[in-house]
N, C-alpha and C positions, 0 to 999 in steps of 0.2 A: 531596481534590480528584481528580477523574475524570482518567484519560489521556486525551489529546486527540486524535484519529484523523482524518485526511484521508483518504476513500476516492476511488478514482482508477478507472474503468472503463468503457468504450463503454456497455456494457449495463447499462439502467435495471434490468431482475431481480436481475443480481449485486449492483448497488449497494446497492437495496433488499435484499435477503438477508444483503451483509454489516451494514450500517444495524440491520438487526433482531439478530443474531449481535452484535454489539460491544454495542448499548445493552442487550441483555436481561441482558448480563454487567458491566454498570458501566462499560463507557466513553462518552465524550463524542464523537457523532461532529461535528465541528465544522465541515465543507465535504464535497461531493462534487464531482465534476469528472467530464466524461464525454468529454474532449481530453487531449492532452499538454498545449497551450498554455495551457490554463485549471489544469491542474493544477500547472506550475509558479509560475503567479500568484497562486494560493489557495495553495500553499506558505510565498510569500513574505509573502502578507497573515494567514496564520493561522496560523503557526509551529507546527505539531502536534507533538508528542511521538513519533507513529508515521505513517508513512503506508502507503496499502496501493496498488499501482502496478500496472494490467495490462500487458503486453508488448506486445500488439497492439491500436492505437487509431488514430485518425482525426488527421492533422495533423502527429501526431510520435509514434512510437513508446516503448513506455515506456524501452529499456534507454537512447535518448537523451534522456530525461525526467528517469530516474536520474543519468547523467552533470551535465547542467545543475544539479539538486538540488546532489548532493554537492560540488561548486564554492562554489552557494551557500550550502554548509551542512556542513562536512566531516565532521561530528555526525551529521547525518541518520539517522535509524530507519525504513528502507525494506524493506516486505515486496513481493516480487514476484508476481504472480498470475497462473494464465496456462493458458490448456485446451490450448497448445503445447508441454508437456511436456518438449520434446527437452532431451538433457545442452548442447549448445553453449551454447544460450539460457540454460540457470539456469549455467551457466559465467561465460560474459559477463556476467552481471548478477552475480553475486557478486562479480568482477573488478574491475567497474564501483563496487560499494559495498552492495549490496542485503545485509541481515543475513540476510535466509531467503527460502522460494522456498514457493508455497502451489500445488496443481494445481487446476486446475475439473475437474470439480465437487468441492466442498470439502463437508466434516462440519463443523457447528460447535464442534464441540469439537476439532478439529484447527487450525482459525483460533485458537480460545481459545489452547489448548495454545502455539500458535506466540508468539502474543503476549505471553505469561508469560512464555516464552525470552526475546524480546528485551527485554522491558520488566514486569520482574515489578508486581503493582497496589501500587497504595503505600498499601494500605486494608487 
């Protein structure tokens, strides 16, 4: 059975990019969300295995995106993503609950890579 992956991101490209990056490698991507507020809803309606979370978005930012999650989910398997680099931001978000921290622009094989860290395939 495929991992089940919620991608979380303003930008329609990255989505799509990661979309193609997870299904070309066997996972299932099960929702996209391009809001904080849509992304914790789709959380709560698709229960993913992993989710992938950008830091800067429209309505609610992701590290309070993250907060909300891990409340609802103290479990949660959140990768952080984010073309804002800085050490504070992947601090806080580790703080917060985030397993790992991915920069844009990403190599697919570095998203692969990350994902086997947190959640090896069960195939």
């Amino acid at each position: 059975m495929a991992i089940k992956v919620l991608i979380t991101d303003d930008s329609t490209f990255v989505r799509m990019l990661l979309r193609r990056i997870l299904i070309s490698n066997g996972y299932e991507v099960v929702g996209e969300a391009d809001n904080g507020l849509d992304a914790i809803n789709l959380y709560k309606e698709l229960s993913p295995d992993i989710m992938t979370l950008d830091i800067t978005m429209p309505n609610m930012d992701g590290i309070s995106v993250l907060k909300e999650i891990m409340e609802i989910d103290p479990a949660a398997i959140i990768i952080m993503c984010s073309a804002d680099s800085n050490q504070a931001q992947i601090m806080n978000a580790m703080k917060a609950g985030a397993k790992e921290f991915i920069a844009k622009p990403f190599e697919a094989k570095e998203v692969i890579d990350i994902l086997h860290k947190v959640m090896p395939p069960s195939n």
